[in-house]
C-alpha positions in Angstrom: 65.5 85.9 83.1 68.9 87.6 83.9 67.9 91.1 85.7 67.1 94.4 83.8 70.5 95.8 84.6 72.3 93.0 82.8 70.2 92.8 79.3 70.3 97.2 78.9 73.2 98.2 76.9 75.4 100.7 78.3 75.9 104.6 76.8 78.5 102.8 74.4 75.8 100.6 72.8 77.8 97.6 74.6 75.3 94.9 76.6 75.6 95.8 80.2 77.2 91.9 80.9 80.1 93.2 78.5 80.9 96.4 81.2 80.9 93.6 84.1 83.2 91.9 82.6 85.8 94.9 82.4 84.6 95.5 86.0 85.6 92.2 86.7 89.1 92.5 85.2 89.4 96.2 87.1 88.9 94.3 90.2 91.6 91.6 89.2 94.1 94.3 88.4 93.1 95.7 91.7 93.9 92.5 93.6 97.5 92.7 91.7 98.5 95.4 94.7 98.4 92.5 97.2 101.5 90.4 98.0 102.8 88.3 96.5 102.7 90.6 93.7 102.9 94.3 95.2 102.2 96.0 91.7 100.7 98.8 93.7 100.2 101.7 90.8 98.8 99.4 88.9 96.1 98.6 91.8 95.7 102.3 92.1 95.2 102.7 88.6 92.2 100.3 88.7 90.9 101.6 91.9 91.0 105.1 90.3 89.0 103.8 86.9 86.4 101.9 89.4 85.9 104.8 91.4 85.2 106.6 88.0 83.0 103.9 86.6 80.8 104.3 90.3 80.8 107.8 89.9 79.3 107.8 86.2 76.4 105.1 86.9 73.7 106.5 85.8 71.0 104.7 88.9 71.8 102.7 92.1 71.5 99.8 90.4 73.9 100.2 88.0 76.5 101.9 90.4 75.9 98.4 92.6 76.2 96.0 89.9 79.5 98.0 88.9 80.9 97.3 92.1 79.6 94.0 92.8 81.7 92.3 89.5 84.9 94.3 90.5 84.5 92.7 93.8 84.5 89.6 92.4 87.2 90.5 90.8 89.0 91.6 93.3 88.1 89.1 96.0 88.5 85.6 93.6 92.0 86.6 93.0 93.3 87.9 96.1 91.7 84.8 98.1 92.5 82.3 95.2 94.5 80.1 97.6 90.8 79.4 100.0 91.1 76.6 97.3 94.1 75.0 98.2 93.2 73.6 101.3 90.4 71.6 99.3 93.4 70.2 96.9 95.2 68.4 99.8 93.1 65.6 100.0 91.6 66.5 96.1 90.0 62.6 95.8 87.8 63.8 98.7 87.2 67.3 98.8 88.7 68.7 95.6 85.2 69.3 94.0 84.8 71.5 96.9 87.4 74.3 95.7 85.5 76.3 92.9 82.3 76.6 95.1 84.2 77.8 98.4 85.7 80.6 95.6 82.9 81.3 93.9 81.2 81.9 97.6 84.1 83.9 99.1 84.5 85.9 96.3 81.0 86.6 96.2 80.6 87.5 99.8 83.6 90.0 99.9 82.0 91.5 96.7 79.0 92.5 98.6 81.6 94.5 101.0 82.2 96.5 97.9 78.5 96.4 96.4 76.7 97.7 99.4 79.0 101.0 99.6 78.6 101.7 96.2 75.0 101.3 96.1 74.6 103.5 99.4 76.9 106.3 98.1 74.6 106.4 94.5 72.0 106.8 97.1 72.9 109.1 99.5 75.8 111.1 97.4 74.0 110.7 94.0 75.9 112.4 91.3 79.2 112.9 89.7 81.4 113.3 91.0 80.2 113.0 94.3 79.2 109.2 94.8 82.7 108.1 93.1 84.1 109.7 96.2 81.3 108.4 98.5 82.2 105.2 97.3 85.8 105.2 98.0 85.1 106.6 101.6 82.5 104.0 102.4 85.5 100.8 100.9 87.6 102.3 103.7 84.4 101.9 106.4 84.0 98.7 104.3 87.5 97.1 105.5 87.1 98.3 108.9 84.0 96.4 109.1 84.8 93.6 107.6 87.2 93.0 110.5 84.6 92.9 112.9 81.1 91.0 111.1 80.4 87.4 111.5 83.7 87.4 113.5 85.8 89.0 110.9 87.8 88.8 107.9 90.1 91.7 107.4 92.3 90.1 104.3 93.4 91.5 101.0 92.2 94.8 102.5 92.9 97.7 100.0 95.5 99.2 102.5 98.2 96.0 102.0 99.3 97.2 98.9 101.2 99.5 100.8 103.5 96.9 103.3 106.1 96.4 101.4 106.6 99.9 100.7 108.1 102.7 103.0 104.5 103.9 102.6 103.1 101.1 105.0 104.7 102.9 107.6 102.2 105.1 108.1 100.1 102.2 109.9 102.2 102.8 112.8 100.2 105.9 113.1 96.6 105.2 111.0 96.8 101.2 111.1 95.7 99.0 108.1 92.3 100.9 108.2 94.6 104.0 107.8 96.4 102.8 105.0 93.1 101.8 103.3 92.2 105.5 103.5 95.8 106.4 101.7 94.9 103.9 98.7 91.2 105.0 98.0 92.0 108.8 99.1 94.7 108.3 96.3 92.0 106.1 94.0 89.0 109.2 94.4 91.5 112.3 94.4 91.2 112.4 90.1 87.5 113.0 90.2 87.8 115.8 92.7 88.7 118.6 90.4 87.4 117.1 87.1 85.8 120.2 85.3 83.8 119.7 81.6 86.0 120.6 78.4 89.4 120.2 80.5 91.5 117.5 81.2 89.7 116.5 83.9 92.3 113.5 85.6 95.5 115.7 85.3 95.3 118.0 88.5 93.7 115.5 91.5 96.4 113.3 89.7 98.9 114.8 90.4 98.2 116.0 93.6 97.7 111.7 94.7 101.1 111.6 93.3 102.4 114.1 95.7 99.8 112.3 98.8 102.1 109.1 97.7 105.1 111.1 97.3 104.5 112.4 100.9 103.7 109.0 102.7 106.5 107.7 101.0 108.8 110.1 102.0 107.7 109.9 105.4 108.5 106.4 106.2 111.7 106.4 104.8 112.2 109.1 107.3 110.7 106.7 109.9 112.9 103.8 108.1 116.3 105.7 108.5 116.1 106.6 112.2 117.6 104.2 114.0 116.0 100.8 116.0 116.7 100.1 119.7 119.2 97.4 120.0 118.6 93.5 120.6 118.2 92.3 123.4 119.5 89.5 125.0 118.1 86.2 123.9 119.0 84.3 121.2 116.3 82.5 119.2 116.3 79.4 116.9 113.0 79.4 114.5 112.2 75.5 112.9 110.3 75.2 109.7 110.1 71.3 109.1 108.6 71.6 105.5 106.0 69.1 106.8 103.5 68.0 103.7 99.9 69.0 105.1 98.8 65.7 102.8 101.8 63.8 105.1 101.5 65.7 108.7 99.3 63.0 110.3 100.6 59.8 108.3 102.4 58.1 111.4 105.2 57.0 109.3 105.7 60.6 108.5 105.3 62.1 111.1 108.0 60.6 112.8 110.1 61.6 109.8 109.4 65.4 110.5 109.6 64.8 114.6 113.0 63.4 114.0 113.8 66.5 111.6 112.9 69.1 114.1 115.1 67.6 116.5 118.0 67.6 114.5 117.6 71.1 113.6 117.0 72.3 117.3 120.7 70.7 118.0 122.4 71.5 115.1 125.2 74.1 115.8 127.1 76.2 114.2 131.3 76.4 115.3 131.3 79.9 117.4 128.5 80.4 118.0 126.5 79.9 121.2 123.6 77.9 121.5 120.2 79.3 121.6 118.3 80.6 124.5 114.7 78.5 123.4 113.6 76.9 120.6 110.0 77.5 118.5 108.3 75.0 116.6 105.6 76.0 114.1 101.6 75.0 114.5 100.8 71.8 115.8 104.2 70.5 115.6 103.8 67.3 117.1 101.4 64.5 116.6 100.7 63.6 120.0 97.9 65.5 122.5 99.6 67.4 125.2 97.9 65.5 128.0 99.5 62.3 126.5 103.4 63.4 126.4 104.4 61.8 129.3 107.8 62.9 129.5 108.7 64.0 126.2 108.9 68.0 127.9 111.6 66.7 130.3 113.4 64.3 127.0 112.9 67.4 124.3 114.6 69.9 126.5 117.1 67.7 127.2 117.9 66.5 124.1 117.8 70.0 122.4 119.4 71.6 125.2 117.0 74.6 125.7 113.8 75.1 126.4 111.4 74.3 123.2 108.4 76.6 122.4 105.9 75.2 120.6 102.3 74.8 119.1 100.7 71.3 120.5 97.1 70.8 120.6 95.4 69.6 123.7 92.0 67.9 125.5 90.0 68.5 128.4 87.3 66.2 128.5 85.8 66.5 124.9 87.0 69.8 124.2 90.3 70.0 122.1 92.3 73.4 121.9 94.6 74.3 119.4 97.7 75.7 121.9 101.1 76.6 122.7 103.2 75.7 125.5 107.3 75.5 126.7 108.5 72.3 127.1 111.5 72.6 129.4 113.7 70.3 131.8 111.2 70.7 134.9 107.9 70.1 132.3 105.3 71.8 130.8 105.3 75.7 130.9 102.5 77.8 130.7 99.7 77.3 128.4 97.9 79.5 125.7 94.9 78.4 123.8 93.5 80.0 120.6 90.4 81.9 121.1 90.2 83.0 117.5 89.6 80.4 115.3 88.9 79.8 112.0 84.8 79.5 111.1 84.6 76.0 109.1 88.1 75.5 109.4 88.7 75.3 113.3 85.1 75.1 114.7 81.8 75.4 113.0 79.3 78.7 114.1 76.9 77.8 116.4 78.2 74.8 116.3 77.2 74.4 120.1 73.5 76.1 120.2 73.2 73.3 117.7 74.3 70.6 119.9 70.9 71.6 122.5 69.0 70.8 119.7 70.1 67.4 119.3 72.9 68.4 116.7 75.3 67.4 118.2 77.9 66.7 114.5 79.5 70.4 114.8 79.7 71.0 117.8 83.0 71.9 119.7 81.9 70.9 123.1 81.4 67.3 121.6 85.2 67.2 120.0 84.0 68.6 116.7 86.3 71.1 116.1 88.4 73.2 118.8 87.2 75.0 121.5 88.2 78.8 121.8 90.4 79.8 124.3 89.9 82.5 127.1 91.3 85.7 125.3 94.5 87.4 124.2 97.1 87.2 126.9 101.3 87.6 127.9 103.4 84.4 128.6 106.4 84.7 130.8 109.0 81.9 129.8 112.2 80.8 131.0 114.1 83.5 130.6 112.8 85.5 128.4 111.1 88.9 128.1 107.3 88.5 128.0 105.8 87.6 124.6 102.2 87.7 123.3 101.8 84.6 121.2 99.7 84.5 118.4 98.4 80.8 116.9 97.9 81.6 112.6 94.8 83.0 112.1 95.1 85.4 114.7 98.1 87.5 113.3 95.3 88.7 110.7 93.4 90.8 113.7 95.5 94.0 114.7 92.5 94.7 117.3 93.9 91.7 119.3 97.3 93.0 119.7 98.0 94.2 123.7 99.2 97.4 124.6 99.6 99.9 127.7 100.5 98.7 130.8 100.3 94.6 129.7 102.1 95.6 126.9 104.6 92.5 125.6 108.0 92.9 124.3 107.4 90.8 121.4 105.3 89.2 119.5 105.6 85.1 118.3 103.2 83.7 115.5 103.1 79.7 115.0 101.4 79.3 111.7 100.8 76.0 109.7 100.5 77.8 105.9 101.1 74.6 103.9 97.1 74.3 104.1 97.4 77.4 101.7 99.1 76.6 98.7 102.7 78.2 97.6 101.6 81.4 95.3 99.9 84.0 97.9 98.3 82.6 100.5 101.1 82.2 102.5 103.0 85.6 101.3 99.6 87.6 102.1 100.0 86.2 105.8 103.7 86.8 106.1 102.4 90.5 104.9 99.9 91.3 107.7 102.5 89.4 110.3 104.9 92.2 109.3 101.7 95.0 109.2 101.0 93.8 113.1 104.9 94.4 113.8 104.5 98.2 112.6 101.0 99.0 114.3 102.6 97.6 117.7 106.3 99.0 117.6 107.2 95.6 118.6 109.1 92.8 117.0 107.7 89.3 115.5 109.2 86.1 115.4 107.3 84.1 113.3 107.5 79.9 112.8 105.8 78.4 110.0 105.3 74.9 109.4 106.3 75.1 105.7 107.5 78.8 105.3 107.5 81.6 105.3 109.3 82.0 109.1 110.6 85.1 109.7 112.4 87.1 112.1 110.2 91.1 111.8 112.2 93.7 113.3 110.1 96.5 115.3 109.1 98.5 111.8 107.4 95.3 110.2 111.3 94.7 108.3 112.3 90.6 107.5 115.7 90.3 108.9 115.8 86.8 107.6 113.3 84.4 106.3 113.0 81.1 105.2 111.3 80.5 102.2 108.3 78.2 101.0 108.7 74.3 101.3 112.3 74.5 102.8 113.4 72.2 106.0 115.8 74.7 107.8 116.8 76.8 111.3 117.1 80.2 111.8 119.2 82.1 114.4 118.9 85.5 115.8 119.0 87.8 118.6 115.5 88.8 119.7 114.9 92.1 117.7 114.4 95.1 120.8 110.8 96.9 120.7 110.0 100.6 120.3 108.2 102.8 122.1 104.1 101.9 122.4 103.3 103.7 118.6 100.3 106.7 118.3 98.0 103.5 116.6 98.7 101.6 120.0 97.0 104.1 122.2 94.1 105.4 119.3 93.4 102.3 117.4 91.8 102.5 113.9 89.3 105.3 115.3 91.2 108.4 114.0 91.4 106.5 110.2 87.6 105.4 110.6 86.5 109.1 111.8 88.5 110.7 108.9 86.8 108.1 106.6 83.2 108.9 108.0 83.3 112.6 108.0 84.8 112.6 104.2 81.4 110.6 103.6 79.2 113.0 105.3 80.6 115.7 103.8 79.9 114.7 100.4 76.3 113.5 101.0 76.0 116.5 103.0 75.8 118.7 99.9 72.6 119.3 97.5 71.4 116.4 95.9 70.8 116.0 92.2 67.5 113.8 91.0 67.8 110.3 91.8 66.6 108.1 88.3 65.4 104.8 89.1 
């Protein structure tokens, strides 16, 4: 029997499963705000009409099973390309791809389901648990950065970086821009009175809060950057086929293709200071290259930075090095990996037990790495790298006195598909350049490599499933920004006391 909250019609005479179903497609529309897409008003326009919808329900319930389809929404559209990964060997795993949607769309719905139900609880009322709910979302994505080691994607705030807007994260961070899309999203039911109009005048005043944060960064846009500094930098995007990366035949193919970009040269123009390879570049552990660190420096004439993955013992690590005339340089491991993807949770309590299939200390998987860190290479300033997933966590970027003067990303994105995965990376690559002040340089297997000036800005980029170089003066850094030194606490203060606030006041009857 479906539950009581599905078979009850709504106020309209309509079956409650009908109202889901526009919650659903709210949600969608919602999700249309995240790149590749960027149709931002019309993701506030369905935040605004959810937020309404909350703030109507008549009981908890309702108000939760409201937010819980417009999650769904929301979360099977935005993280549509979690299926791609399944199509790339689709004789084997393909069957896979609509479950592991159906389950991540489902779980980030509950990030949306649970603030809704607590604001119908604790703010019942209209119009007060429409803006409890849009307080609690920002709380929400703050959170979801952190639980079961964190997920902070298609938050609601990344409809803003591609807009001058977004540059208000170098003061708030994504959780701060999160608060500029629901404040915007809950400001029409503020100053709704019965037997007006009640959207028009907290309508227009989130037009002048967008007007204001737009105006703002352009202001930050138009002052002008520090210059480059010295090094010149060649990015490599082999276009290697995920469903090809390992064949041997193949992988000689795009090992021979690398090469030939790393030399290629252009008439006037001198040759680069190093080299970066994407993810993984190679097919070959690092403890096994012999002297291909000595023969690729040589042959490229520069040193060659590069993601490589490497053993000790039975453990395997997913890691960057420099390759240069005298060796191997320093070494970073990645020490935030992917659950199911890189490693499985508890993979290695398992492995006491007997279990011994997912564990990483038995080769199942990697092994996580010590912790965020700052390589010193040849000749260049010092660099925090980040290995793909870990461009998604601004609470991993260094700052005060450790602080780097750039930031590199190696990325394999041709796991995710072409239409957003992909894109919604490049977007929070570019978000981490804004929090930080600093520059990005960012090589991607398949695309999309970039070179991120200081304010999150693509000088140049190479597109999706393209085989080509880029050149470019290391972009210079700006000054540590005000989200360097506070973090996401100002943004996640602001968000809790607007909550308080509105539960504060006197309740009205709760129905069941």
């Amino acid at each position: 029997m479906a539950p009581p909250a599905l078979t009850s019609s709504s106020r309209g005479g309509r079956p409650f499963w009908v109202t889901l179903v526009f919650d659903a497609g709210l949600g969608a529309a919602a999700a249309l705000g995240q790149a590749p897409w960027n149709l931002w008003p019309l993701s506030l326009l369905a935040l605004a009409l959810l937020c309404h919808r909350v703030a109507c329900a008549e009981t908890p319930r309702r108000t939760a099973w409201h937010a819980f389809a417009a999650g769904l929404g929301y979360f099977a559209l935005a993280m549509s390309w979690i299926v791609e990964p399944f199509l790339v060997e689709a004789d084997i795993y393909g069957w896979m791809g609509p479950f592991a949607l159906v389950l991540m769309a489902a779980g980030g719905a509950l990030f949306w389901t649970i603030p809704a139900w607590l604001a119908a609880r604790l703010a019942p009322g209209f119009p007060r648990q429409g803006i409890g709910f849009a307080a609690l979302i920002v709380l929400s994505d703050w959170i979801r950065g952190w639980i079961f080691t964190g997920l902070p994607w298609a938050l609601t705030g990344h409809i803003w970086i591609d807009t001058p807007a977004g540059q208000t994260a170098a003061t708030l961070g994504a959780i701060g821009l999160s608060g500029l899309t629901m404040l915007c999203a809950a400001l029409p039911l503020a100053f709704r009175r019965p037997g007006r109009f009640p959207a028009l005048p907290g309508t227009v005043l989130a037009v002048l809060v967008v007007a204001t944060a737009w105006s703002a960064g352009l202001a930050r846009l138009a002052q002008p950057l520090p210059p480059d500094t010295g090094p010149r930098l060649r990015l490599i995007q082999p276009d290697a086929t995920q469903a090809l990366k390992w064949d041997p035949y193949w992988s000689e193919v795009f090992f021979r293709r690398m090469l030939d970009l790393s030399t290629a040269r252009d008439p006037g123009m001198p040759p680069p200071d190093a080299v970066i390879w994407p993810e993984t570049a190679v097919n070959f552990l690092l403890e096994q290259s012999g002297t291909a660190p000595q023969d690729i420096a040589a042959y490229v004439g520069a040193p060659v930075i590069l993601g490589i993955q490497r053993v000790e013992g039975s453990r395997y690590f997913n890691s960057l090095t420099e390759f240069t005339d005298q060796g191997i340089g320093p070494i970073y491991d990645k020490f935030h990996l992917v659950p199911f993807g890189e490693y499985t949770p508890w993979g290695d309590m398992m492995a006491r037990f007997g279990i011994r299939a997912f564990a990483a200390q038995h080769g199942f998987g990697y092994s996580a790495g010590p912790g965020a860190q700052v390589m010193h290479l040849s000749g260049l300033p010092p660099m925090q790298p980040l290995i793909c997933y870990e461009a998604v966590f601004s609470y991993h970027l260094i700052s005060g006195e450790n602080r780097p003067a750039w930031l590199l990303q190696v990325t394999n994105d041709a796991w995710f598909g072409q239409i957003s995965g992909p894109w919604q990376h490049l977007a929070q690559a570019r978000l981490r350049a804004i929090e930080s002040g600093l520059p990005l340089m960012r090589a991607a297997n398949t695309g999309v490599s970039a070179v991120i000036d200081a304010r999150g800005t693509p000088r140049a980029m190479l597109g999706m499933n393209q085989a080509g170089r880029i050149d470019a003066a290391l972009p210079g850094a700006l000054p540590p920004t005000p989200w360097s030194r506070w973090g996401d606490w100002p943004a996640v203060a602001l968000a809790l006391a607007v909550f308080l606030c509105v539960a504060a006041r006197p309740r009205t009857k709760l129905r069941s």
